[in-house]
N, C-alpha and C positions, 0 to 999 in steps of 0.2 A: 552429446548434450551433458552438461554440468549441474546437475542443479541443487539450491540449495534452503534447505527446510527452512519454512519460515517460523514455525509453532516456538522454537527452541530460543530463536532470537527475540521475538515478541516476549516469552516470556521475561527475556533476559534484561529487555526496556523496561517492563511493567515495575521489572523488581527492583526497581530505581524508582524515589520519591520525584525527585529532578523532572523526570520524563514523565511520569501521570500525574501531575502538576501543568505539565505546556499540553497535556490533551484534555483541561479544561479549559483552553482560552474559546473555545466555543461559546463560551458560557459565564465567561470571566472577564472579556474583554468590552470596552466603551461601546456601545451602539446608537447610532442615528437613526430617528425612526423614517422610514422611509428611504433611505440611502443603500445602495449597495456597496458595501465596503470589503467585501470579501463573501466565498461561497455558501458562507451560512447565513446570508443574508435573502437569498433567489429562494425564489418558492416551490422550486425543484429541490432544495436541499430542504425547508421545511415541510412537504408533501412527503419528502422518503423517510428523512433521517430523525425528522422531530416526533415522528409516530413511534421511533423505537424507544423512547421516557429519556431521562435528562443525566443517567447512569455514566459511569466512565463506558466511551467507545472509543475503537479505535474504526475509523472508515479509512481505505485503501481505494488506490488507483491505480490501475494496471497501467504501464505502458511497454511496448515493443517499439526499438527498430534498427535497424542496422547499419553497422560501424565496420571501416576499415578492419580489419587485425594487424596489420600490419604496413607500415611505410612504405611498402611494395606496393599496397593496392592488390597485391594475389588473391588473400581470403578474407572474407567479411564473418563477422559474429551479428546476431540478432540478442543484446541483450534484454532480456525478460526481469522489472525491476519494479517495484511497490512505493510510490510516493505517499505518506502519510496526510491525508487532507485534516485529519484533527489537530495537527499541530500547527501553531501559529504560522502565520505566512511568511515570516523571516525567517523562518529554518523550517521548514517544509522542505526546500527547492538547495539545500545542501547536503552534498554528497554523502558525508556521514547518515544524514537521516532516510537517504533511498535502501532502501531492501534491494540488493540483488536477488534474483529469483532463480531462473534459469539464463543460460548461457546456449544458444544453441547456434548451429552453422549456417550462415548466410544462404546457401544456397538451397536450403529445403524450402517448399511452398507447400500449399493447401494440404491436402493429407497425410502428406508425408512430415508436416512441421503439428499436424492435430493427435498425433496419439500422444505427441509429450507435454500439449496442454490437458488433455483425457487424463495424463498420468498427473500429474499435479493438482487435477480437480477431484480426482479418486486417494491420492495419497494425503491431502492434506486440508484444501480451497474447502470442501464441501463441510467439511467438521468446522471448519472456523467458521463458515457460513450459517450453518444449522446450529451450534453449539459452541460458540464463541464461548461463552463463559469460561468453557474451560479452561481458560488463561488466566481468568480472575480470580481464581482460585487461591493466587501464591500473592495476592495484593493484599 
């Protein structure tokens, strides 16, 4: 498994005006009343996310799944990668703006692929979770 700390990067975004600029288009952007024009529109994203105040956030999306490694077809990678939902929808879904996370080998399943989300929720998930700010700090 590869994996690669997210706290250091995230900071490293923050500390860019450019970038906590495009994580207010939450908030910044034209609205329809009544239209869904994107996910901060559903009342899933203001049931969770709007109870947190109207502060800089960043919310995250996990996704997993797995890819060829190689041309051969031999071994597959599961890559593990962070889509930023606060930033506007036209660069959200570019590569530059995905967080690679972890890197792990195709062929592990169920427990054998959970102690290195265990480790990633103990090394790093659970602190950005409970005490995010601490990123805010250098803003």
């Amino acid at each position: 498994m590869f994996y690669f700390p997210l706290v250091p990067r995230l900071k490293a975004l923050l500390a860019t005006e450019a970038f906590r600029h495009l994580l207010r288009h939450e908030f910044d952007r034209p609205k329809v009343k009544g239209l869904i024009s994107d996910i901060y529109d559903t009342s899933a994203w203001r049931e969770f996310v709007s109870s947190l105040g109207d502060g800089l956030r960043i919310m995250l999306q996990y996704c997993v799944d797995g890819i060829p490694a190689f041309a051969a077809d031999t071994k597959s990678l599961k890559p593990a990668e962070f889509i930023i939902l606060s930033l506007p929808p036209s660069v959200r879904g570019q590569a530059k703006n995905i967080l690679l996370h972890m890197l792990l080998p195709g062929d592990l399943k169920g427990l054998a692929q959970k102690k290195f989300y265990d480790f990633a929720a103990t090394f790093e998930m659970n602190e950005l979770f409970t005490r995010g700010s601490l990123l805010c700090c250098i803003c």
